[in-house]
C-alpha positions in Angstrom: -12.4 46.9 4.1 -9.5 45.0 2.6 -10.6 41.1 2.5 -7.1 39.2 3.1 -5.9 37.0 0.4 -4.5 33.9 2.7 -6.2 34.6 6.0 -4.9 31.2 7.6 -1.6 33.1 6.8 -2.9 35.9 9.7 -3.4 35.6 13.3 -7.0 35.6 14.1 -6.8 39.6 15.3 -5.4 40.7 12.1 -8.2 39.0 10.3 -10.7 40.3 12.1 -8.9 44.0 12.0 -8.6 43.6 8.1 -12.4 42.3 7.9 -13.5 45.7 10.3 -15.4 43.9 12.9 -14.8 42.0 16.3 -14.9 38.7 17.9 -17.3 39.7 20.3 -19.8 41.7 18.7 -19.8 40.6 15.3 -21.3 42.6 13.1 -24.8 44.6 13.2 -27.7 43.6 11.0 -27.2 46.3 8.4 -23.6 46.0 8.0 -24.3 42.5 7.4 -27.1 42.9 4.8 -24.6 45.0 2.9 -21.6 42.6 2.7 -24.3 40.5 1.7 -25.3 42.4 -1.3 -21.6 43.1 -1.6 -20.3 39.9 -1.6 -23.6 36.8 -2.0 -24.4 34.1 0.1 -21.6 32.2 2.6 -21.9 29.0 0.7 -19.7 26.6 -0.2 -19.8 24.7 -3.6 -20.2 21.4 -3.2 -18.0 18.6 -4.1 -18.9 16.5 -6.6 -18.9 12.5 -5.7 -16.0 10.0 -7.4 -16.8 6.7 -7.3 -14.1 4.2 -6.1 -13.0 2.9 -9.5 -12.8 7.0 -10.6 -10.3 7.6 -8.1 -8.4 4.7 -8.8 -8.4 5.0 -12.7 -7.1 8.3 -12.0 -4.5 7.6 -10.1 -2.3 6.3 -13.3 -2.9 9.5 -14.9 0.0 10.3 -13.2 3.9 9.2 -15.6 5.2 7.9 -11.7 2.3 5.7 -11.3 2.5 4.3 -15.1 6.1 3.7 -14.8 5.9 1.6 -11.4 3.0 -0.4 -12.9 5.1 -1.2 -15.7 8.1 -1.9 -14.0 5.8 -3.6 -11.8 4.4 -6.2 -14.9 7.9 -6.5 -16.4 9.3 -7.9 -13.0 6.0 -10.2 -13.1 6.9 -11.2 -16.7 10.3 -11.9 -16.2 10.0 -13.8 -12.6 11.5 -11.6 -11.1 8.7 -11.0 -8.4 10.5 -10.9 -4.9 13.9 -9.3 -4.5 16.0 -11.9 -3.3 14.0 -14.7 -3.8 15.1 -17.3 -6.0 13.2 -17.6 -9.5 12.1 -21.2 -10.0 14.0 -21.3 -13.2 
């Protein structure tokens, strides 16, 4: 059995051909003990939680999001706040 490497790459058949079972038989009680000694349980890992202000503190740990921010503060500085608009200078 050759387990694909990107099976949302495959059309559903070819997965199932590759994997060496069917769609509508599945497979028998001792071929599934073994791939479950073969290959563990069918879990997924789960995700661990962010908090709001996580997600947001890591959004400027991208250089894009720094330099708009600061781009962002100069304009502030400087009055320069709406394209367009006159500064009350």
């Amino acid at each position: 059995m050759k387990i694909p490497q990107n099976p949302w790459a495959f059309s559903a058949q070819e997965v199932l051909k590759r994997l060496e079972t069917s769609a509508e038989e599945g497979l028998s009680a001792v071929e599934a003990k073994r791939r479950h000694r073969r290959f563990g349980f069918n879990r997924l890992r789960e995700a661990k939680t962010r908090s709001g202000w996580r997600i947001l503190a890591d959004q400027f740990r991208s250089l894009m999001a720094v330099l708009l921010s600061a781009a962002t503060g100069l304009a502030f500085a400087f009055g320069d706040w709406m394209e367009g608009w006159p500064s009350s200078r």
